[in-house]
Residue frames relative to the residue before (quaternion, step in Angstrom):
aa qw qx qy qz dx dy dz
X 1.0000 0.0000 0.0000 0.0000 0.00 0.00 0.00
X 0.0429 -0.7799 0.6115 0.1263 3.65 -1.00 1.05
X 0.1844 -0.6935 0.6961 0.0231 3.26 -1.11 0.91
X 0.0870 -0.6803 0.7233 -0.0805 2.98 -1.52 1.58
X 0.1168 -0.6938 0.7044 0.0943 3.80 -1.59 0.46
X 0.0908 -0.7185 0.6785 -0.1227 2.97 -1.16 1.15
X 0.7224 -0.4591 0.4453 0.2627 3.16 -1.92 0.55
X 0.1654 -0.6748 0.6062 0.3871 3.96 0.22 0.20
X 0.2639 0.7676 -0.5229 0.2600 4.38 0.45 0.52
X 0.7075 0.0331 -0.0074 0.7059 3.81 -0.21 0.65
X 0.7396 0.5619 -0.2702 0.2536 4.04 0.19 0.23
X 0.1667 0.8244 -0.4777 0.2536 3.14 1.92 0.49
X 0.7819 0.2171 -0.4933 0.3133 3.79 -0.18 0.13
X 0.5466 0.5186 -0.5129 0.4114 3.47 1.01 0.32
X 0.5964 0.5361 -0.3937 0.4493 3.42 1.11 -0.55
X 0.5929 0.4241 -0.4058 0.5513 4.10 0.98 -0.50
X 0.5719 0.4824 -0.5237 0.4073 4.03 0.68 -0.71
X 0.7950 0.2870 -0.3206 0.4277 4.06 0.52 -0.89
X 0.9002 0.2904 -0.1262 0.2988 3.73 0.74 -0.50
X 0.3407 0.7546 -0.3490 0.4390 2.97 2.03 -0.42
X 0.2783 -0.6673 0.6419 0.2553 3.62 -1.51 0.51
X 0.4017 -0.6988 0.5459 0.2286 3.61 -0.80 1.73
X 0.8312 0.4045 -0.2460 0.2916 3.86 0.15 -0.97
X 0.6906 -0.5671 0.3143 0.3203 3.68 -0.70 1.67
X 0.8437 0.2036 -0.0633 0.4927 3.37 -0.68 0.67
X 0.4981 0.7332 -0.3886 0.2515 4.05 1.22 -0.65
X 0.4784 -0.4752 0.6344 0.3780 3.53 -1.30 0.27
X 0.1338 0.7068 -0.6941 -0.0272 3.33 -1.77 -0.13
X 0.2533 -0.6849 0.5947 0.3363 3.67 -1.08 -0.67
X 0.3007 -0.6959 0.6517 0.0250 3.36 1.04 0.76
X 0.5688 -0.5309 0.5625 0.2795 4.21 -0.13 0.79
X 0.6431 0.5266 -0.4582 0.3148 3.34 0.91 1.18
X 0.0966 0.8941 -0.3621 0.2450 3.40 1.39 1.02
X 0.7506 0.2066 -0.0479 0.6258 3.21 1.19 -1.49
X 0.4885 0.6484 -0.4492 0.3731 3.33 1.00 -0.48
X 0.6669 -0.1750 0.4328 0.5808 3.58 -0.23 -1.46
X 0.0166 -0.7392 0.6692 0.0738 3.80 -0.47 0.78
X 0.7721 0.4669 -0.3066 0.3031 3.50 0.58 -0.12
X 0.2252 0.6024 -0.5628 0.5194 3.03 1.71 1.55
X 0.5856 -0.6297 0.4894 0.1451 3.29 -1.60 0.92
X 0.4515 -0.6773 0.3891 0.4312 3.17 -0.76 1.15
X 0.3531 0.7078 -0.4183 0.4464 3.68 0.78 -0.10
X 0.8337 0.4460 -0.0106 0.3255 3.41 0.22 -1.13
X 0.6104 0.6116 -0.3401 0.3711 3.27 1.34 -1.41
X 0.7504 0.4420 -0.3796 0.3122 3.58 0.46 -0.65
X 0.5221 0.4849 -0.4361 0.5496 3.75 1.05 -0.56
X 0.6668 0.4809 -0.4113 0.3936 3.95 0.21 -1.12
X 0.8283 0.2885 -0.2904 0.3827 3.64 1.08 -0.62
X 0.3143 0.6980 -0.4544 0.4555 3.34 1.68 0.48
X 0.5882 0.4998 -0.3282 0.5446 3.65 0.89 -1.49
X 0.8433 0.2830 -0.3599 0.2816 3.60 -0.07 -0.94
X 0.5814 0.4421 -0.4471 0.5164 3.85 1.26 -0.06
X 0.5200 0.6379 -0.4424 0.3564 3.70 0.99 0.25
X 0.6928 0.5269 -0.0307 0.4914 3.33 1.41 -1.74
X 0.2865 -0.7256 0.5744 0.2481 3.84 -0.82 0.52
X 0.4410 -0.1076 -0.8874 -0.0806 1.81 -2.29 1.78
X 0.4437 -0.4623 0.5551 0.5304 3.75 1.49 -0.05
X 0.5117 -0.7278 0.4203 0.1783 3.51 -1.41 1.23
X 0.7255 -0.0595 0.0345 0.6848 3.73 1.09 0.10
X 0.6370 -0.4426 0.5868 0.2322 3.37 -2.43 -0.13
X 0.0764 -0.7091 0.6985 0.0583 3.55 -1.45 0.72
X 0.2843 -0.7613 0.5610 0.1578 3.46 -1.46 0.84
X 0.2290 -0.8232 0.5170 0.0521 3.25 -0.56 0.81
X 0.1668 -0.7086 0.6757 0.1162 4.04 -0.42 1.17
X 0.9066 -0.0973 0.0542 0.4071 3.69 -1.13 0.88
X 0.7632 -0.3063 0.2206 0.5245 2.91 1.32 0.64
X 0.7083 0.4562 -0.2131 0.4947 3.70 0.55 -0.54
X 0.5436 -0.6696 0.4544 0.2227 3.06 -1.10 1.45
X 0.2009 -0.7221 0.6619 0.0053 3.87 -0.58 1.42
X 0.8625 -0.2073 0.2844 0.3637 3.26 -0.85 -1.32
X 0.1976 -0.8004 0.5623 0.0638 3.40 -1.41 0.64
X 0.0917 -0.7477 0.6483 0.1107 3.33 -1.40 0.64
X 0.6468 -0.4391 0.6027 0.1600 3.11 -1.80 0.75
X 0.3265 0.7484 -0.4757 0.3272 3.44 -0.87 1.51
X 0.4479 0.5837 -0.5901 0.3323 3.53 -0.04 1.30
X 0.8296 -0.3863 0.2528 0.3141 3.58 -1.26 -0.70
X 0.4986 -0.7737 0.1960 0.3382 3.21 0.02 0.96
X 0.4131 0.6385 -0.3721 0.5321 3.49 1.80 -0.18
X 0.7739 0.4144 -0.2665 0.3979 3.84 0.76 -0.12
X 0.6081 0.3556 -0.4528 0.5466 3.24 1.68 0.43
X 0.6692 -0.4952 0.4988 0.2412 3.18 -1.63 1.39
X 0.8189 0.4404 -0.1341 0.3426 3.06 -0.08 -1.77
X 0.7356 0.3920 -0.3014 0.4630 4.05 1.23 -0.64
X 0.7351 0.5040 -0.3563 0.2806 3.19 1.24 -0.08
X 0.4635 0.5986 -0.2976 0.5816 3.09 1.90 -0.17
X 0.5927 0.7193 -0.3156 0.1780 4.07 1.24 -0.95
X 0.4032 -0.7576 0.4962 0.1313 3.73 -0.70 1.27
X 0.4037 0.6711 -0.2881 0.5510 3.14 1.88 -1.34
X 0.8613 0.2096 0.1104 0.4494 3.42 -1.07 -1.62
X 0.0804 -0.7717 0.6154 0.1392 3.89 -0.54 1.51
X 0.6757 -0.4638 0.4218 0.3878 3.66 -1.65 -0.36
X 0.1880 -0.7981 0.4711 0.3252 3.75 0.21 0.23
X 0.7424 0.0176 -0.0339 0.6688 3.89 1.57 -0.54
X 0.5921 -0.5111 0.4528 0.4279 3.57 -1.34 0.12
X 0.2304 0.7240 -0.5479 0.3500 3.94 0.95 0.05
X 0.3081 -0.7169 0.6125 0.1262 3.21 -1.22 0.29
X 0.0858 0.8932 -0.4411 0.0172 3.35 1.12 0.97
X 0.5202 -0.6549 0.4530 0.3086 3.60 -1.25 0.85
X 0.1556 -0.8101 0.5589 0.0844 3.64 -0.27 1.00
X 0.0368 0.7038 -0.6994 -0.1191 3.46 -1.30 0.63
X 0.6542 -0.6742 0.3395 -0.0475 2.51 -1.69 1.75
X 0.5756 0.0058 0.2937 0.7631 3.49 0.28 -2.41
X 0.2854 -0.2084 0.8708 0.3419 2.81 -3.14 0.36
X 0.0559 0.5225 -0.8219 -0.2197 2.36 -2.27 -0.73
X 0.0324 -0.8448 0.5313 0.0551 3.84 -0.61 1.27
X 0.2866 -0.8810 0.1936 0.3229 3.62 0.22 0.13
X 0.5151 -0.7365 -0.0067 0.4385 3.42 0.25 0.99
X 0.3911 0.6042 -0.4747 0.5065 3.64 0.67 0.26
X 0.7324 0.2183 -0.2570 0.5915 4.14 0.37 -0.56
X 0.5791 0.5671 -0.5688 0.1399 4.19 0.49 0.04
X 0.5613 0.6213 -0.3191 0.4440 3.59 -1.17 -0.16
X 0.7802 0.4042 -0.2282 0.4194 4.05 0.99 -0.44
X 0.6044 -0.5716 0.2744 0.4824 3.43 1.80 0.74
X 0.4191 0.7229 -0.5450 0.0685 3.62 1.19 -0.55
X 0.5250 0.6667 -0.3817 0.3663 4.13 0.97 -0.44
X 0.6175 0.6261 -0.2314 0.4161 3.43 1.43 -0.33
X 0.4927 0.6560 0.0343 0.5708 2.39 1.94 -1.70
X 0.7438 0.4633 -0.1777 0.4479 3.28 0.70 -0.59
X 0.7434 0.4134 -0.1505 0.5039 3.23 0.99 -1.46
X 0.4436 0.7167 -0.3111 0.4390 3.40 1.37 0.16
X 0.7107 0.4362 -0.1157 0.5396 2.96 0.98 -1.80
X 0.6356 0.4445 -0.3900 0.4963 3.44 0.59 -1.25
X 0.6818 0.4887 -0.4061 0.3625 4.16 0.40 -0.48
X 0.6272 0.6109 -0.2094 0.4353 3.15 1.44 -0.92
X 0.6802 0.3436 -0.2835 0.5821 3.74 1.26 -1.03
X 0.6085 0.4130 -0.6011 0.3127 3.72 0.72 0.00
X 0.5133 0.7124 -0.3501 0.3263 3.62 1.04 -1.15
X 0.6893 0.5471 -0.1478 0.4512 3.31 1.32 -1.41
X 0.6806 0.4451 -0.2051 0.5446 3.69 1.37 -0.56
X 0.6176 -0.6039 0.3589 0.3538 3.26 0.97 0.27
X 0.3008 0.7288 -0.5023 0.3550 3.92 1.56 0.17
X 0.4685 -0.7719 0.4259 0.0571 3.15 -1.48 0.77
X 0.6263 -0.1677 0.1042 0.7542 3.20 2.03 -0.91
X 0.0831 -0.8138 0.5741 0.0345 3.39 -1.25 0.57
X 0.0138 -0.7848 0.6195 -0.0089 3.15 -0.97 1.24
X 0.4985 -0.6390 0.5842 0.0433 2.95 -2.07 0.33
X 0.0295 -0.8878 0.4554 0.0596 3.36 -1.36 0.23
X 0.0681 -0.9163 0.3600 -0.1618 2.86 0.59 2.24
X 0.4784 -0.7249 0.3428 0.3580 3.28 -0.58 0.38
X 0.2958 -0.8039 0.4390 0.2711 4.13 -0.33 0.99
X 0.0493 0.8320 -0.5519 0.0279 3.05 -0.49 1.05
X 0.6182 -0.5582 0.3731 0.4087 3.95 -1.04 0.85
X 0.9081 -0.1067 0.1981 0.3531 3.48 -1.66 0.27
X 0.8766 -0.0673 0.1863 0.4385 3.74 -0.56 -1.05
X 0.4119 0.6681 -0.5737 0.2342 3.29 1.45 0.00
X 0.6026 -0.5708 0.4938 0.2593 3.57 -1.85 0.35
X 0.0683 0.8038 -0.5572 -0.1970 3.78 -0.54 -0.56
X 0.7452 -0.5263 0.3958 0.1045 2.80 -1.79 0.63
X 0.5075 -0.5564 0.5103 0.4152 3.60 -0.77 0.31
X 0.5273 0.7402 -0.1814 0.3757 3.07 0.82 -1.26
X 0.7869 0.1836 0.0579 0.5862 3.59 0.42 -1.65
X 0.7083 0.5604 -0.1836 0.3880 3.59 0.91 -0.35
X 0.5804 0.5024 -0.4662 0.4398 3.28 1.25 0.53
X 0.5062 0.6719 -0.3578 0.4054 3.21 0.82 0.41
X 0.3627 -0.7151 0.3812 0.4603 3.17 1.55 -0.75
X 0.6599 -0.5428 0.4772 0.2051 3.86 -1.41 0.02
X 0.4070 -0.4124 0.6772 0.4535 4.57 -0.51 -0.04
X 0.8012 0.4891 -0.2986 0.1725 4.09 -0.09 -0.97
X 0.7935 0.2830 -0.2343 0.4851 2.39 1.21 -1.39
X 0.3755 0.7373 -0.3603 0.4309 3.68 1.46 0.81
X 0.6466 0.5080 -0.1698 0.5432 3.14 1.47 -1.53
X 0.7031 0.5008 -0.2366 0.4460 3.46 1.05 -0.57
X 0.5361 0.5078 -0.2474 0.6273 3.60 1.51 0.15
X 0.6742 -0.4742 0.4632 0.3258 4.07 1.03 -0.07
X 0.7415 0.4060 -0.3727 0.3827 3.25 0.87 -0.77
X 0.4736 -0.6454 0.5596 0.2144 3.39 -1.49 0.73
X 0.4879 -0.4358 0.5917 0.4710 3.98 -1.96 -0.37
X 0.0446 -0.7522 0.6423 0.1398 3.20 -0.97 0.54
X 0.7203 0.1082 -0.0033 0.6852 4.01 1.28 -0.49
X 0.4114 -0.4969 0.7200 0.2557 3.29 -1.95 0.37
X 0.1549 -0.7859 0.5489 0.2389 3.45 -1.15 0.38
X 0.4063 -0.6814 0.4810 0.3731 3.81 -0.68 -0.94
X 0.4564 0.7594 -0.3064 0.3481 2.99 1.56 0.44
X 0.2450 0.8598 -0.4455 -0.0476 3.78 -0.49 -0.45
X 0.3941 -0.6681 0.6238 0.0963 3.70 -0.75 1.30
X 0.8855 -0.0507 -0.0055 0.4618 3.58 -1.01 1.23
X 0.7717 -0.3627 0.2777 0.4426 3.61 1.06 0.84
X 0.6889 0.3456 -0.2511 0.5856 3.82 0.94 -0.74
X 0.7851 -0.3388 0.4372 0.2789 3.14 -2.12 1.27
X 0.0283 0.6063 -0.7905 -0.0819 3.78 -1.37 0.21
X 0.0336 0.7146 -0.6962 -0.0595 3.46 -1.42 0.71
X 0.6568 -0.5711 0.3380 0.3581 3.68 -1.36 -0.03
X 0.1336 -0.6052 0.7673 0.1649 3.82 -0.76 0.45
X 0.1874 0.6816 -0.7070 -0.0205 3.09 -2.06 0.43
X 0.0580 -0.7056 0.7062 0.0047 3.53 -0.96 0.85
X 0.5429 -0.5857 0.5513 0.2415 3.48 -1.69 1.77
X 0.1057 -0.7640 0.6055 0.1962 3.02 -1.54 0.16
X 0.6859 0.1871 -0.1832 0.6789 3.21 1.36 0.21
X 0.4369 -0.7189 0.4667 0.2730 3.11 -1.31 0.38
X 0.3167 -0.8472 0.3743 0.2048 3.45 -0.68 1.47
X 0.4875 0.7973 -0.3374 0.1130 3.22 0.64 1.27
C-alpha cells in the first residue's frame, strides 16, 4: 500500500470523491462546520471548490495507490468561523495557529492508520505555508477505549501525542460526550 498526502490545492474533485454529498438534493457538512455553517447546503460545494481553487487550499488528502482515501481539515485558525467565535475551545495565544479540525477516511481505506497519515501531512502543509504551530482538538479519551464515528473525526490526545504534539489547554468542549482538549506542536522556534 502507497500512501501519499497532498495539498487538497487544485484538487476539488478528489476532495468531493472523500467529502462531497453523492445523493441529489442531500445534506452534508461538506467540511463546512467550522468554516462558515451558515452557507447553504446549496452552496457548500462551489464555496469549497473556491477554497481548493485558492492557496493554502482548505486541508490535506491521502491517497492509497493513488486513489483518493481520506481527508483532513487544515488551515489557519482565523479562517474558521465557528473557532473564532468558540466558548467551547479558548485561544491559548494571540498566534494565529493553524488548527486542524475533522479526518474523514472513507470506508473501504479505514483501519490502515491513514489518520496518522494525515496528521502528518496536514503538519507538513502547515510547516510548508509558513504556519507557526498547529493544533488540534481531539477528544481525550482513557487507554483502550473505542470511539465512535461520530466522536472520532476529530481525532484522539493519542493519536496527537503520537505526532509530537503536546496539551497545551483543557477545553469545555466534547464530541460524542467525551472531554476535547488542545494538542499543539511548534513549528518554529519562538526564539
Amino acid at each position: 500500500m502507497t500512501v501519499e498526502v497532498l495539498p487538497a490545492l487544485g484538487r476539488y474533485d478528489d476532495f468531493f470523491e472523500v467529502v462531497g454529498v453523492k445523493k441529489p438534493g442531500g445534506a452534508g457538512c461538506w467540511c463546512m462546520a467550522y468554516r462558515d455553517s451558515r452557507v447553504p447546503n446549496e452552496e457548500r460545494a462551489q464555496y469549497m471548490r473556491d477554497e481548493c481553487a485558492q492557496e493554502p487550499g482548505p486541508g490535506v488528502l491521502a491517497y492509497v495507490d493513488g486513489e483518493a482515501a481520506g481527508w483532513c481539515s487544515v488551515a489557519p485558525r482565523s479562517t474558521y468561523r465557528r473557532l473564532m467565535r468558540s466558548r467551547t475551545i479558548p485561544f491559548v495565544d494571540d498566534r494565529d495557529a493553524w488548527s486542524i479540525v475533522c479526518f474523514v477516511v472513507r470506508p473501504a481505506f479505514r483501519r490502515r492508520g491513514l489518520m496518522h497519515e494525515l496528521l502528518e501531512g496536514a503538519v507538513a502543509h502547515a510547516r510548508a505555508s509558513g504556519a507557526e504551530v498547529v493544533e488540534g482538538y481531539p477528544i481525550a479519551i482513557d487507554g483502550g477505549d473505542r470511539v465512535d464515528l461520530i466522536s472520532g473525526y476529530v481525532g484522539t490526545r493519542r493519536l496527537f501525542e503520537a505526532a509530537g504534539f503536546t496539551q497545551a489547554a483543557e477545553t469545555t468542549g466534547h464530541s460524542g460526550g467525551r472531554p476535547r482538549v488542545i494538542m499543539r506542536r511548534e513549528l518554529r522556534d519562538r526564539g
